[in-house]
N, C-alpha and C positions, 0 to 999 in steps of 0.2 A: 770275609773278615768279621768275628764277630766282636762286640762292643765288651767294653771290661767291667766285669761287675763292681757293681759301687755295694758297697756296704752299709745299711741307712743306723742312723741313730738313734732310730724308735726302734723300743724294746717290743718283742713278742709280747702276742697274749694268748692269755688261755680261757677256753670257752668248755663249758659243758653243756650238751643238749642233748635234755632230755624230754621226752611226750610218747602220749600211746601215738598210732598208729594213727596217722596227717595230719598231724599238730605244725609241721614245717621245718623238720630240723635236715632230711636232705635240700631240702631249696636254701636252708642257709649255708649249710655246706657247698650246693653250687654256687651261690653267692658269694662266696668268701674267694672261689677260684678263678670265678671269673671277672674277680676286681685283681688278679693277679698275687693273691696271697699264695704261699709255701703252705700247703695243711695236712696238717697229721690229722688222724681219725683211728680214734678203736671203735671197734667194734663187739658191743656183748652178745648179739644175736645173730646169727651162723646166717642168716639171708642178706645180712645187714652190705658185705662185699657186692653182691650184685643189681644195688641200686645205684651206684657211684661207676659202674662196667664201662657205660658209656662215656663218661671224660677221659677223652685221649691227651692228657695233663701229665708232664710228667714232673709237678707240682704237687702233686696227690698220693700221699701214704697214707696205708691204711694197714689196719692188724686185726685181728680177730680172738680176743681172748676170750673165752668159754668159763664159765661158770664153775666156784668148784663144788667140788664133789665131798667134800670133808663131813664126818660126822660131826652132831653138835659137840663131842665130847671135845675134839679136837678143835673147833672153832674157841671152847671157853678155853682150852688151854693157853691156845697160841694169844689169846686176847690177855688172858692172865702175864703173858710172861713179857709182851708189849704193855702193858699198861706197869708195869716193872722198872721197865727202860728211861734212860734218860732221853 
C-alpha cells in the first residue's frame, strides 16, 4: 500500500550554482536530495551528467544544454530584437 501524496504549501525554489572546479556545488546538489527535495539540474558542461550517475534518486533531473554556437553578428541581432520587446 503506498501512502498518498500530500501536496505542501511551500513554494519551490530556485537555486543557481555556480564555481570553478570544488567550490561545492555537486555536494549541494546531493544535499538538496538527500533532505528529500524533487531537483532539477541543467547542465552547461557535457561531464557535468556523470558526477550525479551515482544517485539512484528518481527525484533527480537533470539536462544537458551545450553552449551556442551563434556568430557574434547573430547574438547582436537577436539581442537587438529582444531588447525591442515588451
Amino acid at each position: 500500500m503506498t501512502e498518498p501524496q500530500v501536496k505542501s504549501q511551500i513554494p519551490g525554489m530556485n537555486v543557481l550554482l555556480v564555481g570553478v572546479t570544488g567550490t561545492g556545488k555537486t555536494t549541494a546538489i546531493r544535499t538538496l536530495v538527500e533532505a528529500g527535495l524533487e531537483t532539477f539540474v541543467i547542465f552547461t558542461e557535457p561531464h557535468g551528467m556523470a558526477v550525479l550517475a551515482d544517485i539512484p534518486c528518481p527525484k533527480v533531473h537533470w539536462a544537458y544544454v551545450p553552449p551556442t554556437s551563434s556568430s557574434w553578428d547573430e547574438m547582436i541581432k537577436r539581442s537587438t530584437i529582444m531588447s525591442q520587446m515588451s
